[in-house]
mmCIF file of the N, C-alpha and C atoms, coordinates in Angstrom:
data_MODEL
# 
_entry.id   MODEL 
# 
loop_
_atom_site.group_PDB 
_atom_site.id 
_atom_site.type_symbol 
_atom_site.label_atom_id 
_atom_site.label_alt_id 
_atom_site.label_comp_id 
_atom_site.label_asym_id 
_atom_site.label_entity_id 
_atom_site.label_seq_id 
_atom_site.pdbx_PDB_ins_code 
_atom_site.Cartn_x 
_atom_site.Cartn_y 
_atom_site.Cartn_z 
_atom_site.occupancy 
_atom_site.B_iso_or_equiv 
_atom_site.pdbx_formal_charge 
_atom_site.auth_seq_id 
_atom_site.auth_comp_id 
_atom_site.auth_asym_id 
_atom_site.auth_atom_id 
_atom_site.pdbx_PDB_model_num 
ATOM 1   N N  . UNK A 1 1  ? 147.092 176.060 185.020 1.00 0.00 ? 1  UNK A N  1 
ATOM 2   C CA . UNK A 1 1  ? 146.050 176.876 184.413 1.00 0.00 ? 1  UNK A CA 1 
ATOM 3   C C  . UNK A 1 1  ? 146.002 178.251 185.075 1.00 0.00 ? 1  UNK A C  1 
ATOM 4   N N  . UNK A 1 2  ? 146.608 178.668 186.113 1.00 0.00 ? 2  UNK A N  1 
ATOM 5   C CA . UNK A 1 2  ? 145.928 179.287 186.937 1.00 0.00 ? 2  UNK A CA 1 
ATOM 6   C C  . UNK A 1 2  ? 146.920 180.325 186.575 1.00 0.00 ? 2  UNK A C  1 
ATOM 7   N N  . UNK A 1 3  ? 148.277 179.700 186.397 1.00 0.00 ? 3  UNK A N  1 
ATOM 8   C CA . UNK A 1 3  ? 149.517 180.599 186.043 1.00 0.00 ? 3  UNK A CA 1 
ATOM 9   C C  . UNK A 1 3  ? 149.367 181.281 184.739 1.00 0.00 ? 3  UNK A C  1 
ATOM 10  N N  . UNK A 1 4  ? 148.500 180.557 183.690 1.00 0.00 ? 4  UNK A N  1 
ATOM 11  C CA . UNK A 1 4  ? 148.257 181.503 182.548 1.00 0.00 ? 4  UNK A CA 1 
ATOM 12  C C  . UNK A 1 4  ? 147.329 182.401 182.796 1.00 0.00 ? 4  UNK A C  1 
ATOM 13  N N  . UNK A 1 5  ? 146.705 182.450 183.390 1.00 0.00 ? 5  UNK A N  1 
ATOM 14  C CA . UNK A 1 5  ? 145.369 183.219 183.561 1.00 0.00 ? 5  UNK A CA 1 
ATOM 15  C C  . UNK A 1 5  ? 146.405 184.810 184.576 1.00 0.00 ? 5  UNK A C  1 
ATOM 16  N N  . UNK A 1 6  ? 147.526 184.599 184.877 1.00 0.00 ? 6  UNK A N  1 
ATOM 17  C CA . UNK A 1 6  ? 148.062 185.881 185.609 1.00 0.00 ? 6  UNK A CA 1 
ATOM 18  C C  . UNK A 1 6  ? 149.008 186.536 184.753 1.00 0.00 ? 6  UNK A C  1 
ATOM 19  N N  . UNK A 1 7  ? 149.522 185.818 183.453 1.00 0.00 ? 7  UNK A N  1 
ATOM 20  C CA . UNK A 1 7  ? 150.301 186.155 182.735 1.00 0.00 ? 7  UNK A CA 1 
ATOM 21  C C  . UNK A 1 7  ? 149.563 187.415 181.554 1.00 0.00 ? 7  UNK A C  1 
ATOM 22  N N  . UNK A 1 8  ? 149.967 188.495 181.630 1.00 0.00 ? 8  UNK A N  1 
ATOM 23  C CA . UNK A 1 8  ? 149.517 189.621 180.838 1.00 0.00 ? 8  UNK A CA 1 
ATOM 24  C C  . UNK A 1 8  ? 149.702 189.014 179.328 1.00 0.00 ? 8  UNK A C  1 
ATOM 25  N N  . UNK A 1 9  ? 148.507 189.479 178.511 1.00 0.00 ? 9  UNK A N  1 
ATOM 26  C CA . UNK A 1 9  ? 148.483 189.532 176.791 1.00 0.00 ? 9  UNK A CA 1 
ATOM 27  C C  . UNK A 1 9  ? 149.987 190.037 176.207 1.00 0.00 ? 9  UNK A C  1 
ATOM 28  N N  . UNK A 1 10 ? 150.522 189.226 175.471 1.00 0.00 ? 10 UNK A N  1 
ATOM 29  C CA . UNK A 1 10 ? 151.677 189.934 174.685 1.00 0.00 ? 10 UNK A CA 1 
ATOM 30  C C  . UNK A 1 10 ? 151.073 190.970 173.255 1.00 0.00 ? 10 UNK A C  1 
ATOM 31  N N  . UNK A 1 11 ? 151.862 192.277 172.807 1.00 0.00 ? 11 UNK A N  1 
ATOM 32  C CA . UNK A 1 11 ? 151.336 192.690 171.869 1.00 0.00 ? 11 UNK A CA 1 
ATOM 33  C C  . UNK A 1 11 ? 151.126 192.094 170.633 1.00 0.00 ? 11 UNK A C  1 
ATOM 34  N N  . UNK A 1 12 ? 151.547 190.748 170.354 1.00 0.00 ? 12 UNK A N  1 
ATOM 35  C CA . UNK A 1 12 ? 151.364 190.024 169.346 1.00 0.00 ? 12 UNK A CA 1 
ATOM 36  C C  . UNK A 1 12 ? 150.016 189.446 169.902 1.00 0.00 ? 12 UNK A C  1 
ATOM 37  N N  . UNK A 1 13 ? 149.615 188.670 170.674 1.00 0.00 ? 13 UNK A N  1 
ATOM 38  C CA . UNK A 1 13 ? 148.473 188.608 171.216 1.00 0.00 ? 13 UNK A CA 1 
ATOM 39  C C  . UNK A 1 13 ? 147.323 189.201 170.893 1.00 0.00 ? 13 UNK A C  1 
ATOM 40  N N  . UNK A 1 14 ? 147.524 190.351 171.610 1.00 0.00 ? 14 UNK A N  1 
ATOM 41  C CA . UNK A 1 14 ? 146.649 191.726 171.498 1.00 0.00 ? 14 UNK A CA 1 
ATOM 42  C C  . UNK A 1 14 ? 146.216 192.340 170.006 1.00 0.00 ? 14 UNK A C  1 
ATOM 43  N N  . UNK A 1 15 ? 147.169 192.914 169.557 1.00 0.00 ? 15 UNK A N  1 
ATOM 44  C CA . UNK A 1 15 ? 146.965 192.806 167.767 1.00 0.00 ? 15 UNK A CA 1 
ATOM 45  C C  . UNK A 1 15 ? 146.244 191.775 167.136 1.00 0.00 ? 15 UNK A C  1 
ATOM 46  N N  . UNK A 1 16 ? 146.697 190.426 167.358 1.00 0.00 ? 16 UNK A N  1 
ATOM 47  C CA . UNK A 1 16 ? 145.793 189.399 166.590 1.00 0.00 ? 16 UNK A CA 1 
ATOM 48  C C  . UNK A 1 16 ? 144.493 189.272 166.943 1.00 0.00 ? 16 UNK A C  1 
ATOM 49  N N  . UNK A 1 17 ? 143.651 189.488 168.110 1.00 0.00 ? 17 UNK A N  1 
ATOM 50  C CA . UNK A 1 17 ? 143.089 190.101 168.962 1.00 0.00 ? 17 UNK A CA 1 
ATOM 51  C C  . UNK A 1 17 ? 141.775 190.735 168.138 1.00 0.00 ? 17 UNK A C  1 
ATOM 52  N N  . UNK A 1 18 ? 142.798 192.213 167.894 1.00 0.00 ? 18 UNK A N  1 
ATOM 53  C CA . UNK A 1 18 ? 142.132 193.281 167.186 1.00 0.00 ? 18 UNK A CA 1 
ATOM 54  C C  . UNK A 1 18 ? 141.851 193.104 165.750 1.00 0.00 ? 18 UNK A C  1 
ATOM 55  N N  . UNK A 1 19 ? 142.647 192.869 165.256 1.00 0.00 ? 19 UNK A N  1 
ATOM 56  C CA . UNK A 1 19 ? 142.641 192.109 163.500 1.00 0.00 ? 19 UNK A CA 1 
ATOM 57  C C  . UNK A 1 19 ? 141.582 191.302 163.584 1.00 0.00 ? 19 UNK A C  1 
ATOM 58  N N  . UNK A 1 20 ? 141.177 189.865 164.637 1.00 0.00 ? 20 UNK A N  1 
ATOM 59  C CA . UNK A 1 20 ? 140.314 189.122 164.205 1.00 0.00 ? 20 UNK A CA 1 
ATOM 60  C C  . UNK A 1 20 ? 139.332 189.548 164.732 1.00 0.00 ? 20 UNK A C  1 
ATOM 61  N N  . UNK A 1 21 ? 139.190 190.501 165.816 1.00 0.00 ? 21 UNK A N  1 
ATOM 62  C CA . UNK A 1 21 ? 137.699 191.369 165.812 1.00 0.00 ? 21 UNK A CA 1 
ATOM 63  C C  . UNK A 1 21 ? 137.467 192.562 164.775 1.00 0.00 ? 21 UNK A C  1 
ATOM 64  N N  . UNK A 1 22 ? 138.315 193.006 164.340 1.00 0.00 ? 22 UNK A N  1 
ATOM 65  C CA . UNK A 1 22 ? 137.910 193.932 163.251 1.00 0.00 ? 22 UNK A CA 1 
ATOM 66  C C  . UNK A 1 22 ? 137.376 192.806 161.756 1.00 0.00 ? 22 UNK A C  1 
ATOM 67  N N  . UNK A 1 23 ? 137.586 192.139 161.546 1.00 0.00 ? 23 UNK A N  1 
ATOM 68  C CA . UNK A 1 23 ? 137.091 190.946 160.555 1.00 0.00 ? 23 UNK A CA 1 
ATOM 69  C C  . UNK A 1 23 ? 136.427 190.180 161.342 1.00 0.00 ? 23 UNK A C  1 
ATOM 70  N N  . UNK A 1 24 ? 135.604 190.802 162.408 1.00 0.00 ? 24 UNK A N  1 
ATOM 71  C CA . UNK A 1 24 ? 134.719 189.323 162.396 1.00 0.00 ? 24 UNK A CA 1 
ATOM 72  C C  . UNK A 1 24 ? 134.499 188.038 162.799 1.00 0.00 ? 24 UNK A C  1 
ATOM 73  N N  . UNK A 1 25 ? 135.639 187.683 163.392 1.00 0.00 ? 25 UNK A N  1 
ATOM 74  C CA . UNK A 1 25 ? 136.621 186.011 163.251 1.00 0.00 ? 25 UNK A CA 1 
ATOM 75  C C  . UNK A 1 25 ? 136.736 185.464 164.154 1.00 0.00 ? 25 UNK A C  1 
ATOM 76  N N  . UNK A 1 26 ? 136.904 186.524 165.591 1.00 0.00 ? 26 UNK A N  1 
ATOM 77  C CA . UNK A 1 26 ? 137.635 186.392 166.884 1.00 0.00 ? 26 UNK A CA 1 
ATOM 78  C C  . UNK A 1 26 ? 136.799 184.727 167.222 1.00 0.00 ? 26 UNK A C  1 
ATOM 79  N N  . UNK A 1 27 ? 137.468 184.016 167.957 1.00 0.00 ? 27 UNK A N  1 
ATOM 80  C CA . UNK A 1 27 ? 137.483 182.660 168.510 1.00 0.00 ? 27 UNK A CA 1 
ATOM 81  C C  . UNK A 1 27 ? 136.858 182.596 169.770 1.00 0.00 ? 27 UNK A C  1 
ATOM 82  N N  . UNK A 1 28 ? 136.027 181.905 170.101 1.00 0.00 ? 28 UNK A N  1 
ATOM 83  C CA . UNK A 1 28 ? 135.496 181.936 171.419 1.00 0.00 ? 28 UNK A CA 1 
ATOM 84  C C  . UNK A 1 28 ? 136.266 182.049 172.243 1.00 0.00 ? 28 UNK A C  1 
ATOM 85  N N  . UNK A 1 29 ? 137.918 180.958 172.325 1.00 0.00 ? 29 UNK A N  1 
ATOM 86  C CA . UNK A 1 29 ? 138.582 180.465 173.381 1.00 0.00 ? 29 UNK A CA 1 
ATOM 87  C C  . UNK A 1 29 ? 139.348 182.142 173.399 1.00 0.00 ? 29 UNK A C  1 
ATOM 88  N N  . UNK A 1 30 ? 139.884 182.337 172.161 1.00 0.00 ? 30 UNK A N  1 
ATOM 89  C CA . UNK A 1 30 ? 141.008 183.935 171.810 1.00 0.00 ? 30 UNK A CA 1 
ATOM 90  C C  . UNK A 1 30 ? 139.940 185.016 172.934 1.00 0.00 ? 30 UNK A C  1 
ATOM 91  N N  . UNK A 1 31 ? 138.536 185.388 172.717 1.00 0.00 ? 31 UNK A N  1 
ATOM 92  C CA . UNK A 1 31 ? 137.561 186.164 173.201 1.00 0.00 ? 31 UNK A CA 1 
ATOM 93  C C  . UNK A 1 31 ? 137.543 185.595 174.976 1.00 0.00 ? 31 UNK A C  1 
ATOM 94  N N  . UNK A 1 32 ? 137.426 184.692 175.506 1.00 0.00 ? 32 UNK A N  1 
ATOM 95  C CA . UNK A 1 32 ? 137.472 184.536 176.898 1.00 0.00 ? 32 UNK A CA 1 
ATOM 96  C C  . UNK A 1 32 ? 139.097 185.026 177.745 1.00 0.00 ? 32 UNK A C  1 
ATOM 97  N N  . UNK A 1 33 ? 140.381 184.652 176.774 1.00 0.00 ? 33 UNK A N  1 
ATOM 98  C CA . UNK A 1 33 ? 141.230 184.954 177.044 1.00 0.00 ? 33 UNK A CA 1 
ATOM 99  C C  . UNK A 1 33 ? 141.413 186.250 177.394 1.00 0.00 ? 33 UNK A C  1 
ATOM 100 N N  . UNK A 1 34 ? 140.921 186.953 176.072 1.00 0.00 ? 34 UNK A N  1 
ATOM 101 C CA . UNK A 1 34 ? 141.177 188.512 176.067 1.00 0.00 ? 34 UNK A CA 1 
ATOM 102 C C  . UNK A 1 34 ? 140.102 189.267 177.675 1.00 0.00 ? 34 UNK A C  1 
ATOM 103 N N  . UNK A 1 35 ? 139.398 189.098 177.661 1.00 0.00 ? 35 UNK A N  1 
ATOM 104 C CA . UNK A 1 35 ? 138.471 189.288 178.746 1.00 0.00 ? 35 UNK A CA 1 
ATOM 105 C C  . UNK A 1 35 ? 139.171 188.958 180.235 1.00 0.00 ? 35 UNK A C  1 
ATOM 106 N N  . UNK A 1 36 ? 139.647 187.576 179.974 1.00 0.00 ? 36 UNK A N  1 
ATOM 107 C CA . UNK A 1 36 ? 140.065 187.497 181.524 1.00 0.00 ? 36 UNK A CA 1 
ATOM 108 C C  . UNK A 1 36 ? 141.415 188.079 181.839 1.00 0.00 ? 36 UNK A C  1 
ATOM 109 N N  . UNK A 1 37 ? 142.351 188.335 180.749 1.00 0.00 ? 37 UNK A N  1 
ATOM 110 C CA . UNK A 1 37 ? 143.849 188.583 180.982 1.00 0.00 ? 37 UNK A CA 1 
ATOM 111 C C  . UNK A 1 37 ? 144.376 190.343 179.979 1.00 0.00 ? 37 UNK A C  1 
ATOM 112 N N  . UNK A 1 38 ? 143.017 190.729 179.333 1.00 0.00 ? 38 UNK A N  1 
ATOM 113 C CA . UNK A 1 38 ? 143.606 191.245 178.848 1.00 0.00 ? 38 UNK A CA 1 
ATOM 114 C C  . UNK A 1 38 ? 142.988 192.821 179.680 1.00 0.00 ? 38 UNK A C  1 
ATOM 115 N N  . UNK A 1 39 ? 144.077 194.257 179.352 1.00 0.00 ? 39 UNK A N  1 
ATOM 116 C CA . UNK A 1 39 ? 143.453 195.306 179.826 1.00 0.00 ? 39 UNK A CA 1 
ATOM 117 C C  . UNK A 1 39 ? 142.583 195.863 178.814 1.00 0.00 ? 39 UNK A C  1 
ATOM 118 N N  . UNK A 1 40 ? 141.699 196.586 179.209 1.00 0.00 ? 40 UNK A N  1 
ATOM 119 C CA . UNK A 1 40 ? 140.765 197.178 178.015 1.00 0.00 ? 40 UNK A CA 1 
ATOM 120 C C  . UNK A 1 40 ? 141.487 198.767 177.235 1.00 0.00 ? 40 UNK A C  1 
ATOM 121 N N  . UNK A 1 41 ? 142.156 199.026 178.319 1.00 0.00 ? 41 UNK A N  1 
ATOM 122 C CA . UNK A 1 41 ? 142.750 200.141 177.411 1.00 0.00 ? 41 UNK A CA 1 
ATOM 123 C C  . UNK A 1 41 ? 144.112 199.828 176.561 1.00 0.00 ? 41 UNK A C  1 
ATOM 124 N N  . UNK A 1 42 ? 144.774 198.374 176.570 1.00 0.00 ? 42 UNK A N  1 
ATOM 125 C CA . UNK A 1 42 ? 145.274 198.640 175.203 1.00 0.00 ? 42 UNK A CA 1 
ATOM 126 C C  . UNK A 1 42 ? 144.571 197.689 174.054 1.00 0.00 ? 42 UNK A C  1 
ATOM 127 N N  . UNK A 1 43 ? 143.170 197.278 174.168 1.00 0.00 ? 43 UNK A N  1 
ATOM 128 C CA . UNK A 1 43 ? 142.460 197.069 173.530 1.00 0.00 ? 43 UNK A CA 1 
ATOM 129 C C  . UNK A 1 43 ? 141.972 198.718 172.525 1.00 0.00 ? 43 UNK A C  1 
ATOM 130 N N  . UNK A 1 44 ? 141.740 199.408 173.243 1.00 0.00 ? 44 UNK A N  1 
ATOM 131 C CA . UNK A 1 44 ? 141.003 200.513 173.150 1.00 0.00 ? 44 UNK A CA 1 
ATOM 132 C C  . UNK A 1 44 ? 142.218 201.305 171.719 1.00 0.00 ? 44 UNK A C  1 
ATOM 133 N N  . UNK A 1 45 ? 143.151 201.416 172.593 1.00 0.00 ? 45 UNK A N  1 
ATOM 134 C CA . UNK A 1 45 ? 144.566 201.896 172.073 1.00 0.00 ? 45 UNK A CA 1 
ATOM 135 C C  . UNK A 1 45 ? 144.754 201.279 170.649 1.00 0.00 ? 45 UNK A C  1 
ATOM 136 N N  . UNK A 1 46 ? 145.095 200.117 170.400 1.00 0.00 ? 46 UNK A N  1 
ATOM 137 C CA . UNK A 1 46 ? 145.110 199.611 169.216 1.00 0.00 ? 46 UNK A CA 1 
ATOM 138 C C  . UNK A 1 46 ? 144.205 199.512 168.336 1.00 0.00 ? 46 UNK A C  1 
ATOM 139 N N  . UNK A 1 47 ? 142.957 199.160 168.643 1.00 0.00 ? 47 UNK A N  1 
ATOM 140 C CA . UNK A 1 47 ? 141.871 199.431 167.988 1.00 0.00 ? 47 UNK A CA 1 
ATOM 141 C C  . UNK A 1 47 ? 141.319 200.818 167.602 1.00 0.00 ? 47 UNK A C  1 
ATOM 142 N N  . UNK A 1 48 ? 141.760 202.020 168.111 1.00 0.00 ? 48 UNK A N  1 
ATOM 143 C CA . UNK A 1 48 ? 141.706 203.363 167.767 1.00 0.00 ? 48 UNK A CA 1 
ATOM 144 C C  . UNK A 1 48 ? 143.049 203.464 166.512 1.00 0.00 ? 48 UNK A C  1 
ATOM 145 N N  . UNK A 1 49 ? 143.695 202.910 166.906 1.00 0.00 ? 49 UNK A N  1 
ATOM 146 C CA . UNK A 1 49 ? 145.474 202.628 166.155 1.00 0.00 ? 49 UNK A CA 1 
ATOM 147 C C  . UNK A 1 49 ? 145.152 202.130 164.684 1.00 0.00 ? 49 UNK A C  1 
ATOM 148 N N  . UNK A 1 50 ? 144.559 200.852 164.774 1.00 0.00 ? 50 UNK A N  1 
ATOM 149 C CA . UNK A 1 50 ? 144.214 200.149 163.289 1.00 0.00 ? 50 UNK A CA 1 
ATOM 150 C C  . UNK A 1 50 ? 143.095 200.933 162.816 1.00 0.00 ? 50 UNK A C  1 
ATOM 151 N N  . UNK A 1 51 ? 141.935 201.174 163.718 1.00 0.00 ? 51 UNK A N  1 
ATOM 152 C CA . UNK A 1 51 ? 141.150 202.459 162.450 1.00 0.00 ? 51 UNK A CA 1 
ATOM 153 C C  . UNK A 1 51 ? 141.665 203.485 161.891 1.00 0.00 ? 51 UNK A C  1 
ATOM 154 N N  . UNK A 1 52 ? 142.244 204.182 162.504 1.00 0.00 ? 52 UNK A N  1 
ATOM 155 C CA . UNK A 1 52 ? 143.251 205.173 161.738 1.00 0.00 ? 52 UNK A CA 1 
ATOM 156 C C  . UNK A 1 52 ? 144.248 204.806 160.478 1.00 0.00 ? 52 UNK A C  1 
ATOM 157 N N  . UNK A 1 53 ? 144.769 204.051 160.848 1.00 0.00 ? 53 UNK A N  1 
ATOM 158 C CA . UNK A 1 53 ? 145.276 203.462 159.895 1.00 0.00 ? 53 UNK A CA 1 
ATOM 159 C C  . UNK A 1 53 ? 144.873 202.936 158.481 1.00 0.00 ? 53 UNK A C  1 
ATOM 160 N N  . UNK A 1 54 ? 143.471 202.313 158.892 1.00 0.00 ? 54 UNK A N  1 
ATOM 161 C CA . UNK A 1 54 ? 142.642 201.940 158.152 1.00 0.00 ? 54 UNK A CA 1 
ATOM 162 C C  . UNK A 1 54 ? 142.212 202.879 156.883 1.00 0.00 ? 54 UNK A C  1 
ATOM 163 N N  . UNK A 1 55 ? 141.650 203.856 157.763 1.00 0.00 ? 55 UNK A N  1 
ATOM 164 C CA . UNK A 1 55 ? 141.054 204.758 157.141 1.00 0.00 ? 55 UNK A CA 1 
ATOM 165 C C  . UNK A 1 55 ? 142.560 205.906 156.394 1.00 0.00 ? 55 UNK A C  1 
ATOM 166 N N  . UNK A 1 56 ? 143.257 205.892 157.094 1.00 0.00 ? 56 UNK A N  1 
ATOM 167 C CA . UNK A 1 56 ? 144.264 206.228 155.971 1.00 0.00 ? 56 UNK A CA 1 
ATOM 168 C C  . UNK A 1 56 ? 144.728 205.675 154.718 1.00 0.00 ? 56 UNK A C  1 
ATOM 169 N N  . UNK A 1 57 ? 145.033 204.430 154.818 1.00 0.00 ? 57 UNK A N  1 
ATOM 170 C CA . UNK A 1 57 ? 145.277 203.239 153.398 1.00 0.00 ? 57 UNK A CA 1 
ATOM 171 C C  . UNK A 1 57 ? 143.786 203.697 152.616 1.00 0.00 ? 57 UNK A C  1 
ATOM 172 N N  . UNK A 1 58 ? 142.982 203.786 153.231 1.00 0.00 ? 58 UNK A N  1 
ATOM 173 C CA . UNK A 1 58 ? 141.654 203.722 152.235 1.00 0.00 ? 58 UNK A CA 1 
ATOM 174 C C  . UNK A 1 58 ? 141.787 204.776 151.996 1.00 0.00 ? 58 UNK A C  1 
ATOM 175 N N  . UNK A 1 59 ? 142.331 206.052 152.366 1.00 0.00 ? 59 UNK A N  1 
ATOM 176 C CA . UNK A 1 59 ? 141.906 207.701 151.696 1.00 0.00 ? 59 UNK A CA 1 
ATOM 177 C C  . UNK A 1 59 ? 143.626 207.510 150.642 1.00 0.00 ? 59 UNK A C  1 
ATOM 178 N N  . UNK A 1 60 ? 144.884 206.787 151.109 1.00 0.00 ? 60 UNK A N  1 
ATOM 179 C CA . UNK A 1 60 ? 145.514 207.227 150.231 1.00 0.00 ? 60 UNK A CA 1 
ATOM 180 C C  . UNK A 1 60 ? 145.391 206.337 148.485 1.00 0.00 ? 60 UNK A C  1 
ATOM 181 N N  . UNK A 1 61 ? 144.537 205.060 148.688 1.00 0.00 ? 61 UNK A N  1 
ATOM 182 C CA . UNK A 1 61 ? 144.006 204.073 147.518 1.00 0.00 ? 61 UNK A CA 1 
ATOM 183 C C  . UNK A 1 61 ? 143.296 205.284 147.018 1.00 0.00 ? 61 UNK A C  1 
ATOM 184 N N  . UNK A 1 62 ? 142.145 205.859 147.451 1.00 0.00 ? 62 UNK A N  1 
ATOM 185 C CA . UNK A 1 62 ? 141.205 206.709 146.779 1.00 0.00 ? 62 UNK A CA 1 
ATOM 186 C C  . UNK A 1 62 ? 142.166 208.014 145.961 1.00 0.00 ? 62 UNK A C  1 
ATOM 187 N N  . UNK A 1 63 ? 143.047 208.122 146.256 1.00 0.00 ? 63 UNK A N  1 
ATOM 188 C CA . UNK A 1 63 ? 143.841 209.568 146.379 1.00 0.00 ? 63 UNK A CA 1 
ATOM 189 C C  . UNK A 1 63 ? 144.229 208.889 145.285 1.00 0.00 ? 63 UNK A C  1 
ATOM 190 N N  . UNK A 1 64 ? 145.000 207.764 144.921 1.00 0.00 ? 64 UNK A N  1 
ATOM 191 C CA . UNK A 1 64 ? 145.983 207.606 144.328 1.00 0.00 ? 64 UNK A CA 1 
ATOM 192 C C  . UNK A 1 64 ? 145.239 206.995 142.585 1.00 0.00 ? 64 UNK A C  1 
ATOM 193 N N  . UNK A 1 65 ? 143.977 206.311 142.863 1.00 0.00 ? 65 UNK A N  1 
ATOM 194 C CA . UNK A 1 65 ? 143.335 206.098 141.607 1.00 0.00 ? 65 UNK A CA 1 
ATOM 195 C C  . UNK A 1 65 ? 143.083 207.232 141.181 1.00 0.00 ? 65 UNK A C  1 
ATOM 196 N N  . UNK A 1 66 ? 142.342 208.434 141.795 1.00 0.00 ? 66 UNK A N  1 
ATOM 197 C CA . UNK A 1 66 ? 141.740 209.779 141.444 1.00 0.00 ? 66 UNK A CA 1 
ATOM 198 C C  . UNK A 1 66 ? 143.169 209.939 140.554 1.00 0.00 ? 66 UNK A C  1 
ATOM 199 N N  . UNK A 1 67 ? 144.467 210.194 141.349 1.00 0.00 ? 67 UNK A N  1 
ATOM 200 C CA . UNK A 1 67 ? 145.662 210.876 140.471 1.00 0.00 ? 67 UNK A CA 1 
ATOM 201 C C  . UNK A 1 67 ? 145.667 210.022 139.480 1.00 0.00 ? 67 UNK A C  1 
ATOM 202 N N  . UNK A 1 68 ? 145.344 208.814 139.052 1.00 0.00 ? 68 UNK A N  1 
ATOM 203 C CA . UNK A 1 68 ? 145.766 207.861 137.856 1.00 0.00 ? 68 UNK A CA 1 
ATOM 204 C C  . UNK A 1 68 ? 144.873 208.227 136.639 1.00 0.00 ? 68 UNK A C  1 
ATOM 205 N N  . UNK A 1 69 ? 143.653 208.147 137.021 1.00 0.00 ? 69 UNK A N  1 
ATOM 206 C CA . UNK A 1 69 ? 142.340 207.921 136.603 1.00 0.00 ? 69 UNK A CA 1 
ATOM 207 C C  . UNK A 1 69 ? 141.999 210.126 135.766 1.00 0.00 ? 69 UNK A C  1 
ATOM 208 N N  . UNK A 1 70 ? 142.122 210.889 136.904 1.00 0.00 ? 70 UNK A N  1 
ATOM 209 C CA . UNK A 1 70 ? 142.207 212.388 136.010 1.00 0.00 ? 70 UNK A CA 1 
ATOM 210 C C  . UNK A 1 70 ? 143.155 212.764 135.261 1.00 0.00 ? 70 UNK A C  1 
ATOM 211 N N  . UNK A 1 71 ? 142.630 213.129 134.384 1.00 0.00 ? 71 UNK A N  1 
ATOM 212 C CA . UNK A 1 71 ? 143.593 214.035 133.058 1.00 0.00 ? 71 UNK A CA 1 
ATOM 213 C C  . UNK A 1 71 ? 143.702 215.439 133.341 1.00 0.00 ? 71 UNK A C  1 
# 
């Protein structure tokens, strides 16, 4: 037990992480993990990463009905 607890978050980890806290979802056991093993700045990092992102897919959907939708 003690050996997982020294082993750093993989970015697959970390991402799933962020995905199931951005929805809401995150797991008690996933949430203690992240806390004890994980760093906060590439929490910070990715989660600045997927809002951007976010908010891009959503401005280029809006962009792209507007071009469908005007005559």
């Amino acid at each position: 037990m003690n050996e997982e607890r020294d082993k750093p978050l993989t970015l697959r980890q970390i991402l799933g992480s962020v995905l199931a806290a951005a929805l809401g979802v995150q797991s008690g056991k996933n949430r203690a993990r992240d806390f004890t093993q994980g760093k906060p700045s590439h929490f910070i990092f990715l989660g600045l990463g997927f809002t951007a992102l976010f908010v891009l897919v959503i401005l280029g959907a809006v962009k792209l009905v507007l071009y469908l939708v005007a005559p």
